[in-house]
C-alpha positions in Angstrom: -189.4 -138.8 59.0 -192.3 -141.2 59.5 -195.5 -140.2 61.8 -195.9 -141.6 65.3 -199.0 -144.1 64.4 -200.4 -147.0 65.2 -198.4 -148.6 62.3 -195.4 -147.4 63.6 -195.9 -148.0 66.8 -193.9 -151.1 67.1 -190.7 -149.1 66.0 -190.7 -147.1 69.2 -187.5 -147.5 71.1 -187.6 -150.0 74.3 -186.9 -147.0 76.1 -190.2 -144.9 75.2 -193.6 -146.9 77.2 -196.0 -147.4 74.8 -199.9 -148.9 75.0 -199.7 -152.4 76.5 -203.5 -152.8 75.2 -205.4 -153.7 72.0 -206.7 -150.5 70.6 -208.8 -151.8 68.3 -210.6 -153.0 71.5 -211.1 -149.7 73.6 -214.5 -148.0 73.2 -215.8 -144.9 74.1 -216.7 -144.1 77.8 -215.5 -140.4 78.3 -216.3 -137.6 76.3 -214.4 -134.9 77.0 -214.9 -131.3 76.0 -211.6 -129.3 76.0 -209.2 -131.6 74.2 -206.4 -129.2 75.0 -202.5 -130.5 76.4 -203.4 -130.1 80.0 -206.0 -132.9 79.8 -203.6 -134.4 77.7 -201.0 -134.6 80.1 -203.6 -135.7 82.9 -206.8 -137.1 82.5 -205.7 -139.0 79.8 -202.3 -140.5 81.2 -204.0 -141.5 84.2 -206.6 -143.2 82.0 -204.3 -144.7 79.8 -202.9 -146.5 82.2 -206.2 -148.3 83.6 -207.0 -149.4 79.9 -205.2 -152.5 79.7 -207.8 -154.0 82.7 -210.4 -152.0 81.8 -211.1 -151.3 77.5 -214.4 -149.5 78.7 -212.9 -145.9 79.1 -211.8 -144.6 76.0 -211.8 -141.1 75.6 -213.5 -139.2 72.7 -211.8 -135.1 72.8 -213.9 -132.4 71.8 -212.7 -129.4 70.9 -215.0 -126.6 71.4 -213.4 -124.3 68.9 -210.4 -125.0 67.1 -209.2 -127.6 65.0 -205.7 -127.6 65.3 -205.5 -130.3 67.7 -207.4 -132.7 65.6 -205.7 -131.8 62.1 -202.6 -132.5 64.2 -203.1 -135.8 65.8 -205.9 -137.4 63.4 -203.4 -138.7 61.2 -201.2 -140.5 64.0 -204.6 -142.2 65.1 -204.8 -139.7 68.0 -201.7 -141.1 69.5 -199.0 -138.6 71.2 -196.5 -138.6 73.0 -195.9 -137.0 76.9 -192.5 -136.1 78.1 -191.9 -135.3 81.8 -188.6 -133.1 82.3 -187.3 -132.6 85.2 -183.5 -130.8 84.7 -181.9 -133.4 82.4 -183.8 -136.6 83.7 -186.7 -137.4 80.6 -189.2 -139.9 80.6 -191.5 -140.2 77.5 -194.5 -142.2 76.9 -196.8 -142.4 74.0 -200.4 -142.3 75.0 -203.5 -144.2 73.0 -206.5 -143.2 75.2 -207.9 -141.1 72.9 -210.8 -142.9 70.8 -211.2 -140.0 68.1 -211.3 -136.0 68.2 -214.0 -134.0 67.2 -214.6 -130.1 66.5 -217.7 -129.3 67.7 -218.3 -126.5 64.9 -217.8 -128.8 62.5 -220.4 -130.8 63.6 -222.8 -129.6 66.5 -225.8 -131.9 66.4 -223.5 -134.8 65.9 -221.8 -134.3 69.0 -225.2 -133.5 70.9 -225.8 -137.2 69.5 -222.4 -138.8 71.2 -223.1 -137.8 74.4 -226.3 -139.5 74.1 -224.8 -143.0 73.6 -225.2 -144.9 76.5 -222.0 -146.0 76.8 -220.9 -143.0 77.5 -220.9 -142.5 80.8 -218.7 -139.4 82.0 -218.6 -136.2 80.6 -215.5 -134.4 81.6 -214.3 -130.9 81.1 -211.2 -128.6 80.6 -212.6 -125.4 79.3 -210.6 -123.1 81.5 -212.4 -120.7 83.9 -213.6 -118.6 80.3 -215.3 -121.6 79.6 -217.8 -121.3 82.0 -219.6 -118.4 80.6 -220.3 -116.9 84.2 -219.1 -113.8 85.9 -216.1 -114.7 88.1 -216.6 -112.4 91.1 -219.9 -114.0 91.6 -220.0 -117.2 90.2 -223.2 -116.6 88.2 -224.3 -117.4 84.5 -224.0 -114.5 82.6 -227.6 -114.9 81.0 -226.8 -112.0 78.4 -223.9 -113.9 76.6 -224.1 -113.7 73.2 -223.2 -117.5 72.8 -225.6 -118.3 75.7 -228.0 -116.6 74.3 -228.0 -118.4 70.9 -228.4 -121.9 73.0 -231.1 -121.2 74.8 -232.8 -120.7 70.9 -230.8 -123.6 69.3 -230.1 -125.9 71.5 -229.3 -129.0 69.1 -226.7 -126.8 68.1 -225.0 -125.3 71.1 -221.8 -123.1 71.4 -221.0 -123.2 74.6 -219.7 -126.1 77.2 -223.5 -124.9 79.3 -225.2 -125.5 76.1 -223.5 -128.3 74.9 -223.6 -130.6 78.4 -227.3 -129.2 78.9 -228.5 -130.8 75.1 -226.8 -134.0 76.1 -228.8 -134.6 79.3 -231.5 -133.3 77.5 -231.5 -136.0 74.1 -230.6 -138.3 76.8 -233.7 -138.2 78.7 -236.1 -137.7 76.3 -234.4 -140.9 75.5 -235.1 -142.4 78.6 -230.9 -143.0 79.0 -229.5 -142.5 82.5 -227.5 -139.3 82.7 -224.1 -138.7 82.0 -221.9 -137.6 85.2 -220.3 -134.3 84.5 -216.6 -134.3 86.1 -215.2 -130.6 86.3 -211.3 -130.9 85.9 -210.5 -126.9 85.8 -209.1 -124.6 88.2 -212.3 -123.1 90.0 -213.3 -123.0 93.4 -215.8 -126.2 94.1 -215.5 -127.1 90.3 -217.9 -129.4 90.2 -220.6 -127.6 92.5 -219.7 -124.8 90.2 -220.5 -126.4 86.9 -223.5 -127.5 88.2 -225.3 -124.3 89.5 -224.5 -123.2 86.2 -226.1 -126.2 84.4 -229.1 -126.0 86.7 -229.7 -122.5 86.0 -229.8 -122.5 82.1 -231.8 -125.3 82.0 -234.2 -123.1 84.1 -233.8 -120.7 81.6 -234.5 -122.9 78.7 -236.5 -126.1 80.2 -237.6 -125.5 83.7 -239.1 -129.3 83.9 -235.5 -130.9 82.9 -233.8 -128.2 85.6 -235.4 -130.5 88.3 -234.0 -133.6 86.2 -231.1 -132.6 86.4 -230.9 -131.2 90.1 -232.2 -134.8 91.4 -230.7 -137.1 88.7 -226.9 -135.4 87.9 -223.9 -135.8 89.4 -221.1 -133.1 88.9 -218.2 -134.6 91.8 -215.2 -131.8 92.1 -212.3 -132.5 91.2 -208.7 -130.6 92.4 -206.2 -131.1 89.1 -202.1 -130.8 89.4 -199.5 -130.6 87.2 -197.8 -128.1 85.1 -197.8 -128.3 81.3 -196.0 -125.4 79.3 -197.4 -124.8 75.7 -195.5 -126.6 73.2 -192.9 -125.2 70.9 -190.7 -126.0 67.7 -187.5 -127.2 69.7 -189.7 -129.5 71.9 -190.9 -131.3 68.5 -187.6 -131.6 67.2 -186.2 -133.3 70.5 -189.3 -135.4 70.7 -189.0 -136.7 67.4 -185.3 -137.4 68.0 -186.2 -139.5 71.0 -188.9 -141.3 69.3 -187.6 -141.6 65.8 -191.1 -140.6 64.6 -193.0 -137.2 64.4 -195.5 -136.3 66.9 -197.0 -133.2 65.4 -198.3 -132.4 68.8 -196.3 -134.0 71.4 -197.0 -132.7 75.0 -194.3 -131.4 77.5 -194.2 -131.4 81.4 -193.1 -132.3 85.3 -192.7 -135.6 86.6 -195.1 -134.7 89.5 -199.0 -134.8 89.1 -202.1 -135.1 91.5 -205.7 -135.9 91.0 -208.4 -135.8 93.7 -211.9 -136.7 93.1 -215.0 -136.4 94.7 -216.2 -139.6 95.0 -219.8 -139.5 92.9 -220.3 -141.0 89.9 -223.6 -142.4 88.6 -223.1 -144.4 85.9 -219.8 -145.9 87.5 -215.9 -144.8 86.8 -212.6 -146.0 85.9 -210.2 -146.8 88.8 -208.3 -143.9 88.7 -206.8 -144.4 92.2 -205.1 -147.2 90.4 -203.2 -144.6 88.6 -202.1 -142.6 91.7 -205.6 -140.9 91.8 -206.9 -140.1 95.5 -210.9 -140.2 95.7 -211.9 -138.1 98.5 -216.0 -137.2 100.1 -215.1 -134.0 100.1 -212.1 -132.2 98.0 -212.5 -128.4 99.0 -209.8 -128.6 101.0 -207.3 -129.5 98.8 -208.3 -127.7 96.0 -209.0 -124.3 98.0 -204.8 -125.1 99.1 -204.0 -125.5 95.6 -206.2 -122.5 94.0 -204.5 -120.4 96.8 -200.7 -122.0 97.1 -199.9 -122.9 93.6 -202.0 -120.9 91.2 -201.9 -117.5 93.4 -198.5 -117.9 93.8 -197.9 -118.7 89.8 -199.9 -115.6 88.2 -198.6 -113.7 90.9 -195.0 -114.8 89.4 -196.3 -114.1 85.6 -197.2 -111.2 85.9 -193.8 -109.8 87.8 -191.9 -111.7 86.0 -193.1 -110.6 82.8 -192.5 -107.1 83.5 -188.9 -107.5 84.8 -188.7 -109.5 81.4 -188.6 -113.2 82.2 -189.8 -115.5 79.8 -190.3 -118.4 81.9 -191.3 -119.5 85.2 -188.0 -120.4 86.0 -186.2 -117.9 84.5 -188.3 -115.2 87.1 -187.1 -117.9 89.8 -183.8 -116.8 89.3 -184.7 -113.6 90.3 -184.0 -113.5 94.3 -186.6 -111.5 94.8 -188.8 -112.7 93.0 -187.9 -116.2 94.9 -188.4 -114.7 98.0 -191.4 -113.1 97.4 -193.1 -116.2 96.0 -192.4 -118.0 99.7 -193.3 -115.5 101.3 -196.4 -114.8 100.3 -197.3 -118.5 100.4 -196.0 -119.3 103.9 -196.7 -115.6 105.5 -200.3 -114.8 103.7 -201.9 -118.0 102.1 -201.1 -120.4 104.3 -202.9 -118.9 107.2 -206.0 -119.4 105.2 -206.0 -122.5 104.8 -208.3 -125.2 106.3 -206.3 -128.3 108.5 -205.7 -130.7 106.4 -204.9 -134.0 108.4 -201.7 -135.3 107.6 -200.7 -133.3 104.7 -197.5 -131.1 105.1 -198.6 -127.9 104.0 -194.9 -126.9 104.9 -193.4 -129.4 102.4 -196.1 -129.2 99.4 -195.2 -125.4 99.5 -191.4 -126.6 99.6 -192.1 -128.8 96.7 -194.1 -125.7 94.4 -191.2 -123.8 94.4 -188.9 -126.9 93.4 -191.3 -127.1 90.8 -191.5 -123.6 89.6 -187.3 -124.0 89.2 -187.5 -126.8 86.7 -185.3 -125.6 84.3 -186.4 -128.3 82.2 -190.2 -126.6 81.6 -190.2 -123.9 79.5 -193.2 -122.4 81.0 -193.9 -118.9 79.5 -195.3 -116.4 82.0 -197.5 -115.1 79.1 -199.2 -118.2 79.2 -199.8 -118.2 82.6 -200.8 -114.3 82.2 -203.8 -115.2 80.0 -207.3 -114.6 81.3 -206.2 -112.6 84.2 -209.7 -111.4 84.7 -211.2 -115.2 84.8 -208.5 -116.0 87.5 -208.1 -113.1 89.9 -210.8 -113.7 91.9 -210.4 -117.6 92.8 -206.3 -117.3 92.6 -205.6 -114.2 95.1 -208.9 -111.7 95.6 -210.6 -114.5 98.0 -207.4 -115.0 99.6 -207.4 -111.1 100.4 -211.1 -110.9 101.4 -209.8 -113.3 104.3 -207.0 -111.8 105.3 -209.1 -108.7 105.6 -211.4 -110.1 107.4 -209.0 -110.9 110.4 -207.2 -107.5 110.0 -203.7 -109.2 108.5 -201.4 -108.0 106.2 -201.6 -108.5 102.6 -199.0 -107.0 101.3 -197.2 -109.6 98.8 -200.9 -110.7 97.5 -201.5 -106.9 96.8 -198.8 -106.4 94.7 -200.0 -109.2 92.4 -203.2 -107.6 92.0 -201.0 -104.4 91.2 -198.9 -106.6 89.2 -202.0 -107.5 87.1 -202.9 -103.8 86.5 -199.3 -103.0 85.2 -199.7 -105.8 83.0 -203.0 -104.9 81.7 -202.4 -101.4 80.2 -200.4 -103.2 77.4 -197.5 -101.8 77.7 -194.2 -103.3 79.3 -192.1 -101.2 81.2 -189.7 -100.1 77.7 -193.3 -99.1 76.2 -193.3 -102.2 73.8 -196.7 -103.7 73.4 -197.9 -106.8 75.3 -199.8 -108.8 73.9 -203.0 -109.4 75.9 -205.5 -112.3 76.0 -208.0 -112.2 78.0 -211.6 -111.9 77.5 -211.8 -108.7 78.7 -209.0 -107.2 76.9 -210.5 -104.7 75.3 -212.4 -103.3 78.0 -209.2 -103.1 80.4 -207.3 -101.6 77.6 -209.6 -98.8 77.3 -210.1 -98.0 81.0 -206.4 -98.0 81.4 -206.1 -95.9 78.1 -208.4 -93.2 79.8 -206.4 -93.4 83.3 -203.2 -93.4 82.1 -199.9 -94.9 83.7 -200.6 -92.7 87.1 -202.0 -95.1 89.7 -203.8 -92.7 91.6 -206.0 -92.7 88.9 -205.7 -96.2 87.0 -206.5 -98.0 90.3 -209.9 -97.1 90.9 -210.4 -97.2 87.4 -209.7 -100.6 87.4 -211.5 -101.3 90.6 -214.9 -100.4 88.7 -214.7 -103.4 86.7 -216.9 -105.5 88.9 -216.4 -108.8 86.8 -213.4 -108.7 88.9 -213.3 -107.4 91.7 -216.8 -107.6 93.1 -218.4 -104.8 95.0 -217.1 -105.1 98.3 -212.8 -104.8 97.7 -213.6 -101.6 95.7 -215.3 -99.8 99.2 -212.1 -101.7 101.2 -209.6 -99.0 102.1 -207.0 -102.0 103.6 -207.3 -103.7 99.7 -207.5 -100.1 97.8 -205.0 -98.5 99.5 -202.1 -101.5 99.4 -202.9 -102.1 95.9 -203.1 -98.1 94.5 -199.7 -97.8 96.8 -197.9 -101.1 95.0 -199.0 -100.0 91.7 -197.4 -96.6 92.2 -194.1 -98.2 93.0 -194.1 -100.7 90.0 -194.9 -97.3 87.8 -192.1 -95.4 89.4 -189.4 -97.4 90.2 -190.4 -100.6 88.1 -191.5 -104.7 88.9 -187.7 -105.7 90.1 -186.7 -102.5 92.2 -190.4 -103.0 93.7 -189.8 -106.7 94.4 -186.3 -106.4 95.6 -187.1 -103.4 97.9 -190.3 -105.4 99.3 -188.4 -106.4 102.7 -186.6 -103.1 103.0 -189.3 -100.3 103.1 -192.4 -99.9 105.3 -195.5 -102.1 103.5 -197.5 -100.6 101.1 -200.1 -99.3 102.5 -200.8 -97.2 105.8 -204.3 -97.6 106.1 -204.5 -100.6 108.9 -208.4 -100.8 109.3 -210.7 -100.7 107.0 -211.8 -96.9 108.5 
């Protein structure tokens, strides 16, 4: 079968929407480090769409460490396809927004040199919350990093996304070119604000006079990011290339629905992404804090039980009436309550609509994938959540058992003693705590709680957190993820301990 290309583009079935611009035209406005299928499925959709008025925004993708995206969609001139499933209802596009890919190992210095074109005017990121090279619990750089380490020494050659947006704005001003604006598009709290304390403090590190540069001269708006996009497999290709009549080596798979809000704060101008369904905001805490909390608490939360009770997917573990339950519970009973007013949004009916989502049986959304980097995403997705519902003496219950959930999961072993296969950056580490404590929870808990990457230093010395968690753990141990789950509404909570005392 012939390759999705720009050659073959014109064979495309009416039914597929393809470009309705000259790409020989677009040039390159964005660069964007992370060139993996969530940005894919987001950033670049919405952009596509705006390039027909607008040739100005092209997108270069970086990829900060592997190749495999670029060896896959080099030779279809960076075009690919994006199918959104929901049940048996498909509609398929094939994207062009992508002006090259490059592999920034390949070729350090020479991406240091892109991002000091001028025409490059954003500077966008997907790098994951690992990608930050700071210590989750606190949000600060962690100035020891190997990688970090090496850019503060070479910086025209930097490893990290720090290093890397810190020797553009550097070769930029010592060209006397305005600055890039930096636009955070990954799941942290105040992304944006985030990235740029960050930023700010390894330039201190490295070049105290360009810190101030960048403090006055920068902007880094948050963004809050929304739409789920399962990793691609073999079958997905298949029926792709079916629909298309062309192989996409690396076509992307995921929901009708998707949402975008931006902080309103670009220096060097922007594209209309509002134009694209978009919402630019002053201030986008709010939703993002409802999102963090709602959606992503409530999807590791689901991973990691539904992994051990053997679900493979997302919606598989919805099947699971507990599990369902659970899920709605915790986010109308225990998140919502945390939750800033938002003025007319329906909090009642975007929670309504997450759980719709999660049963699409048309996304094949593996809860291993979701389980990755557990450590990087505990404390935005349910510890803050806890620290507030402590704070005003409520129950947390269902947001304890993820944490506990979490812990089981982390000892690498499912619950018929077959190995799982951990990723997360701290695997290692967690592995050999929990090889020490052993499958007792009395003992694995406050193992666990010592690793102050994650959970800080205040939740370890909280008997209301300590307590529910140990006590959930102990259940999962004993009587396993779906008699715990099922039994959730039928026994006394958890914990006993009902102050902090």
């Amino acid at each position: 079968m012939d390759r999705l290309s720009n050659a073959t583009l014109d064979r495309l079935p009416k039914s597929i929407q393809k470009p309705g611009y000259d790409r020989s035209a677009i040039t390159t406005g964005i660069v964007h480090l992370g060139i993996g299928a969530f940005h894919r499925a987001h950033q670049a959709a919405y952009t596509d769409t705006l390039l027909a008025d607008d040739p100005r925004w092209g997108i270069l993708g970086v990829s900060l460490r592997s190749a495999d995206t670029r060896d896959a969609l080099q030779p279809q001139d960076a075009l690919y396809s994006v199918s959104a499933a929901n049940g048996g209802n498909i509609k398929r596009r094939v994207v062009g927004a992508l002006t090259g890919i490059m592999v920034a190992p390949e070729d350090r210095a020479g991406l240091i040199a892109r991002l000091a074109d001028p025409a490059v005017r954003i500077v966008s990121t997907t790098v994951t919350e690992k990608g930050y090279s700071h210590d989750p619990a606190t949000g600060a750089l962690r100035e020891d990093d190997v990688d970090i380490r090496h850019d503060f020494l070479h910086g025209d050659r930097p490893r990290t996304t720090l290093g890397t947006i810190f020797g553009g704005l550097k070769r930029r001003r010592a060209a006397n070119i305005p600055p890039f604006t930096v636009l955070a598009c990954d799941n942290l709290p105040s992304n944006g604000h985030t990235l740029r304390g960050l930023v700010i403090r390894f330039a201190e590190l490295a070049d105290p006079e360009l810190a101030k540069w960048i403090g006055d001269e920068v902007r880094f708006p948050s963004t809050m990011v929304d739409r789920i996009v399962p990793a691609t497999t073999g079958g997905d290709r298949a029926s792709v290339a079916a629909a298309l009549g062309l192989e996409d080596a690396w076509p992307i798979m995921t929901e009708p629905f998707t949402q975008w809000v931006i902080e309103d704060d670009f220096g060097l101008g922007r594209p209309d992404w509002d134009q694209a369904g978009a919402t630019f905001v002053g201030d986008v805490a709010p939703y993002e804090l409802m999102k963090l909390r709602l959606l992503n608490g409530a999807h590791s939360t689901l991973s990691y039980l539904g992994y051990l009770m053997g679900c493979e997917t997302v919606a598989a573990a919805m099947q699971e009436p507990g599990i369902a339950r659970l899920i709605e519970e915790m986010m109308r009973l225990e998140v919502t309550p945390t939750l800033p007013a938002l003025p007319g949004f329906d909090v009642a009916a975007y929670c309504k609509s997450l759980l719709d989502r999660f049963r699409n049986p048309a996304l094949q959304h593996r809860t291993w994938q979701i389980a990755m980097d557990g450590s990087q995403k505990l404390p935005q997705r349910l510890l803050e959540t806890i620290r507030d519902r402590i704070a005003k003496g409520q129950p947390i219950d269902r947001l304890a058992l993820g944490v506990a959930a979490w812990m089981r999961y982390v000892t690498g072993i499912d619950e018929k003693g077959r190995p799982i296969d951990v990723r997360d950056p701290l695997a290692l580490r967690l592995k050999t705590l929990a090889d020490e404590a052993g499958p007792v929870a009395a003992r694995l808990a406050p193992t666990l709680f010592s690793v102050r990457d994650v959970f800080g230093t205040d939740l370890p010395v909280r008997p209301r957190f300590t307590l529910e968690v140990e006590a959930a753990l102990d259940q999962l141990f004993t009587i396993g993820a779906r008699v715990t789950v099922n039994r959730l509404q039928e026994i006394a909570p958890f914990g006993t301990c009902n102050s902090d005392q």
